[in-house]
C-alpha positions in Angstrom: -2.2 20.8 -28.5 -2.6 24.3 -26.5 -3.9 23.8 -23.0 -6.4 26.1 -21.9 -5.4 29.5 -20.0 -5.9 28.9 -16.5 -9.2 30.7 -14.9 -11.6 32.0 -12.5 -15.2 32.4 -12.4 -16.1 36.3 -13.0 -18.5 36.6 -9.5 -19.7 39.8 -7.8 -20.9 40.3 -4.5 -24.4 40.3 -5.1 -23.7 36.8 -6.3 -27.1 34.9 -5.1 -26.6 31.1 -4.6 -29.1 29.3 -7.0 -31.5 26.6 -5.9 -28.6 23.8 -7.1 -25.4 25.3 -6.0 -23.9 23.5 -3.4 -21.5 25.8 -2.2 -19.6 29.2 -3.2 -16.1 31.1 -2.4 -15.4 34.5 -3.2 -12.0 35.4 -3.0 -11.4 32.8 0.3 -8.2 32.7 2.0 -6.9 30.4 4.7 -4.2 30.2 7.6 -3.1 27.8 10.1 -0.6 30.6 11.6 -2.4 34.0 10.9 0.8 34.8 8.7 1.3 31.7 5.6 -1.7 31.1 3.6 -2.6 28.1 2.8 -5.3 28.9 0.3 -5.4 32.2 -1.2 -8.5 34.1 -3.0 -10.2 31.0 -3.5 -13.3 32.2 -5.9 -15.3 29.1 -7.4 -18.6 27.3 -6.9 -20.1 23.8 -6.7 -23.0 22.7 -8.0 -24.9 19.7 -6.5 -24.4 16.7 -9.1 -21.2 17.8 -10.2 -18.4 15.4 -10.0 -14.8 17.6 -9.4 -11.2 16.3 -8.7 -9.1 18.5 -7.1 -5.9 18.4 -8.0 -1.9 19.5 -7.1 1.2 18.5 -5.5 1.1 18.3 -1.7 0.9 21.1 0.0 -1.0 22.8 -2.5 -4.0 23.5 -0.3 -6.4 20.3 -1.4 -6.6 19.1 2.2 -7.3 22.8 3.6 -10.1 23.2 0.5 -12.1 19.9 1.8 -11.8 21.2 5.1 -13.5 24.1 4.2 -16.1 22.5 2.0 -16.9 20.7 5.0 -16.6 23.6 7.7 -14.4 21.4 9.8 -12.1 25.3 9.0 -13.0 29.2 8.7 -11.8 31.2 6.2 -10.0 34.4 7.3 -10.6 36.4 4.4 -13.9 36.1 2.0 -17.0 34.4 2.5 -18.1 31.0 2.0 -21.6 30.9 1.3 -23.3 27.4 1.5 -26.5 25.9 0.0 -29.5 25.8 2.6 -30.5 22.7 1.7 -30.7 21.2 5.2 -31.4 17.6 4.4 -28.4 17.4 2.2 -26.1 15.0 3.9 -22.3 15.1 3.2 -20.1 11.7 3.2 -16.6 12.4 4.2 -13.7 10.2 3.4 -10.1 11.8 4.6 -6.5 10.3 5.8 -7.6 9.8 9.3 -9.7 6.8 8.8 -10.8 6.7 12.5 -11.9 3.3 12.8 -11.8 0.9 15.7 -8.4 -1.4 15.2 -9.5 -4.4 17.5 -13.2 -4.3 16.3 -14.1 -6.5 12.9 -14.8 -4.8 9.5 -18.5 -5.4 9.6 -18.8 -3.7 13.2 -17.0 -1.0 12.1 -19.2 -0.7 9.2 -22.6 -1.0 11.7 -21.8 2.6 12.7 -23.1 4.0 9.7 -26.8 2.7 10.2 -29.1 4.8 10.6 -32.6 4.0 11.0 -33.8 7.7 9.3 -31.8 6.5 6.4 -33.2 2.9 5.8 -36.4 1.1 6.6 -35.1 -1.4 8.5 -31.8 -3.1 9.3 -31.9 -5.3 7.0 -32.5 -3.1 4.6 -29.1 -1.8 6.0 -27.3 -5.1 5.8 -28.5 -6.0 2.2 -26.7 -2.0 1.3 -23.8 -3.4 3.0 -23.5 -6.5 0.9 -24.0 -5.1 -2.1 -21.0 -2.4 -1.8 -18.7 -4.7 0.0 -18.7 -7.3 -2.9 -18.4 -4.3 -5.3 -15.7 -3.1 -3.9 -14.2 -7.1 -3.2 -14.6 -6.6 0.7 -17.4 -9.1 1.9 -15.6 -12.3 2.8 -13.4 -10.0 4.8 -16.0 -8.7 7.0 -15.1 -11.0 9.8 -11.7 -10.1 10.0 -10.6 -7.6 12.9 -8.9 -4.3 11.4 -5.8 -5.2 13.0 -5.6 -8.3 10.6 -6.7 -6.1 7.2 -3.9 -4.7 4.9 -3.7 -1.3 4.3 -5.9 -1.6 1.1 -9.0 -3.2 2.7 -8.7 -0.8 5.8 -9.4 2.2 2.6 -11.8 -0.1 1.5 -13.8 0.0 5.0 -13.6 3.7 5.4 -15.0 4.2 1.6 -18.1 1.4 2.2 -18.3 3.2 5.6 -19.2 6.6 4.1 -21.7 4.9 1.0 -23.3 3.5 3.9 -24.9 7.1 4.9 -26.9 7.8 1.2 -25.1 10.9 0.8 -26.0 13.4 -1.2 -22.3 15.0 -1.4 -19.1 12.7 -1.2 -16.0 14.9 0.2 -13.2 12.7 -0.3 -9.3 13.5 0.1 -6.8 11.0 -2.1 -9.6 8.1 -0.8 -7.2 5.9 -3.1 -3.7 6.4 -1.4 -3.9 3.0 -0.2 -5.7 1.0 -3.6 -4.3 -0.6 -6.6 -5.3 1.0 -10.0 -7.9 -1.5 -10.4 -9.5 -0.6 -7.2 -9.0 2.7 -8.1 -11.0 2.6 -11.0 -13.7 0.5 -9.6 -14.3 3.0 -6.7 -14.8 5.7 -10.1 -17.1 3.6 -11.2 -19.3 3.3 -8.5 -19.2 7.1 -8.1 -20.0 7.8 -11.3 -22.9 5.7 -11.5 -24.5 7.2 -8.6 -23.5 10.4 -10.1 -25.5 9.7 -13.3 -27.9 7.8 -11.4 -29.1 10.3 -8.3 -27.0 13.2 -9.1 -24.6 12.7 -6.3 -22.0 15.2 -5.8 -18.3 13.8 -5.6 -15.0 16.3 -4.6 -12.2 14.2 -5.0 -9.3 15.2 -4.3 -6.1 13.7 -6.0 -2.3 14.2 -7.1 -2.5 11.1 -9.3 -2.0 12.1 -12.8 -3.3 8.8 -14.5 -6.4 9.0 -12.2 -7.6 12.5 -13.9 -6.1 11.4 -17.1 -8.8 8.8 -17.7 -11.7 10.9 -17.4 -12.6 14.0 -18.4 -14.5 15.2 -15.0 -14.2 19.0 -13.8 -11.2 20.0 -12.4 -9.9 22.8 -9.9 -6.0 22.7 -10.1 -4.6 24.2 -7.3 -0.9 25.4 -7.2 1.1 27.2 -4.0 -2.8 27.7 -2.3 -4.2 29.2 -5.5 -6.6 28.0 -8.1 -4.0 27.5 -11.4 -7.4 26.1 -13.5 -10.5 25.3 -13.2 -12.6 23.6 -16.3 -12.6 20.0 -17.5 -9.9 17.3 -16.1 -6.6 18.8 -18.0 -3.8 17.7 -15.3 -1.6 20.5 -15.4 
């Protein structure tokens, strides 16, 4: 079967940003040294309820594309124009976990209350519940992080992020640690609250059986640049 050319939206300049984009690059490019480009005229844009993987080999720029997403970097070149939805709250789940090794899962998980989000805390607690036995992680709570495998210390920082309601879930290879069974149950939750509230999920992955099983949007990225971008056709 003939895979699909690879390509880029067509945008101008004059390109407004519609009520349900999320976010837009026009020709970005990136640099942690002023001289090698990580990313290089980056044109796409997301729309809010759209469920995306990144994908490409390491070093392809996925981790310097989140980062921009999520303004933790500046572009050099081109401008990044984002949605001014200001309630919108973005989820992050990246490589550094940054979690408290000598605290317990459940008190690392605490951190994410927030009483603006949820009625009350128990209102809090009964959200945790519920994702920690999704996800197989609730008769582990009590154990300190410095007693959890790799796997349930993923686990921790995925339920960590749910635990904020977001409205956009930025999340770089948030299954490094998982089994393919966890894998696919973390998909599954995502997707329901994608169908369910329009949640937004960028997930960023280089595992080809992942994006082989669904047929999600994908933006390919290969030496910085976008190879493809259209449904999940791992390149």
């Amino acid at each position: 079967m003939q895979r699909e050319k690879a390509t880029t939206p067509n945008f101008s300049r004059e390109h407004i940003l519609l009520k349900n984009d999320f976010v837009y690059f026009e020709e970005v490019s990136f640099s942690y040294n002023k001289k090698d480009f990580a990313l290089k005229d980056i044109s796409l844009n997301i729309t809010f309820g759209d469920f995306i993987f990144i994908t490409g080999k390491s070093g392809s720029g996925k981790t310097s594309l989140l980062k921009l997403i999520t303004k933790e970097l500046e572009a050099q070149r081109g401008q990044i124009i984002f949605s001014k939805k200001e309630d919108a709250i973005i989820g992050q789940i990246f490589q550094d976990l940054r979690y408290l090794d000598d605290w317990t899962l459940l008190d690392n998980l605490r951190f994410s209350y927030d009483p603006l989000l949820y009625s009350t805390e128990l209102d809090f607690l009964s959200e945790l519940k519920k994702i920690s036995l999704w996800f197989g992680a609730y008769e582990h709570l009590n154990k300190k992080l410095s007693e959890c495998n790799g796997g349930l210390i993923q686990k921790m920082a995925i339920i960590r992020c749910l635990l904020k309601r977001p409205d956009v879930v930025v999340a770089d290879e948030p299954t490094s640690s998982l089994d393919r069974e966890n894998t696919f149950l973390l998909y599954d939750f995502l997707k329901k609250k994608n169908q369910e509230s329009r949640m937004t999920i960028i997930w960023a992955t280089h595992s080809q059986d992942l994006v082989r099983n669904f047929s999600e949007k994908n933006i390919h990225l290969e030496n910085g640049r976008t190879k493809y971008i259209g449904k999940a056709c791992f390149i």
